[in-house]
C-alpha positions in Angstrom: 0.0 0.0 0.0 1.6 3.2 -0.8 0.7 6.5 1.2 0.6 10.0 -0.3 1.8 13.0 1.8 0.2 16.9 2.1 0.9 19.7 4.5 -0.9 22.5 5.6 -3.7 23.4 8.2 -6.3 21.0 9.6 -10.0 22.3 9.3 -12.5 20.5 10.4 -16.9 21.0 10.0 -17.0 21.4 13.9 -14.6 24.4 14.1 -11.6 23.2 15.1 -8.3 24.4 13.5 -4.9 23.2 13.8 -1.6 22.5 12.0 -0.4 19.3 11.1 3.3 18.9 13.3 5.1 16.4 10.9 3.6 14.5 7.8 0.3 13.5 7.1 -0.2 10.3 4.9 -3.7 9.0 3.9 -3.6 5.8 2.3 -3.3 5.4 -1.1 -5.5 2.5 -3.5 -7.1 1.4 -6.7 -10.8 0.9 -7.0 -10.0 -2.8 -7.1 -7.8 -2.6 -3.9 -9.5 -0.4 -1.5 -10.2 -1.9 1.7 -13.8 -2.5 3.1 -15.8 0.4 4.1 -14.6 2.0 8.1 -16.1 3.6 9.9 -17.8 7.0 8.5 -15.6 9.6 8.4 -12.5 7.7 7.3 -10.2 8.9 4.5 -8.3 7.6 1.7 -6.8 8.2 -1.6 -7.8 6.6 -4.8 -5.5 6.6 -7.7 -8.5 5.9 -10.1 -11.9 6.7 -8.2 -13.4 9.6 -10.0 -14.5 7.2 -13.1 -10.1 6.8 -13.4 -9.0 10.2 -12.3 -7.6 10.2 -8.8 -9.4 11.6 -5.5 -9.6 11.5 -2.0 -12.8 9.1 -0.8 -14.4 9.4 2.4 -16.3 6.4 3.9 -20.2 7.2 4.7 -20.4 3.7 6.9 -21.8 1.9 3.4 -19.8 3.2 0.7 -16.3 5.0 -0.1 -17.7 8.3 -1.7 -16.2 10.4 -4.0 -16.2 14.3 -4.0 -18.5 14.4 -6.7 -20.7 12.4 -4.3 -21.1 9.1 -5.1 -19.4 5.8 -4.8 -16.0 5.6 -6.2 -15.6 4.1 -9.5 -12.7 3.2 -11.9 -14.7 3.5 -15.3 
């Protein structure tokens, strides 16, 4: 599994807003080879979810969603 690295501030939808001390990495997968749905709320990278474009995904509890809102896809 690769990761993939960013740097900045940390804003989150209940207000709070920090810096990230260090590196971030958020997991990095295919379509084919992302893991099972977490628990909502968790983040990872696809290298081909937005019909083959990469994106970040964010679990919902049933599906790893895309930012244009719906499940990730390769095609």
């Amino acid at each position: 599994m690769a990761q993939t690295s960013f740097t900045g501030p940390v804003v989150s939808t209940n207000g709070f807003v920090g810096a990230i001390t260090g590196t971030a990495t958020v997991p990095t997968y295919t379509v084919a080879g992302a893991p099972a749905v977490g628990a909502a709320g968790t983040i990872i990278y696809v290298s081909d979810g937005l019909a083959g474009a990469p994106c970040l995904a964010v679990s919902d509890g049933t599906d790893w969603i895309s930012p244009a809102g719906t499940a990730i896809a390769d095609s």
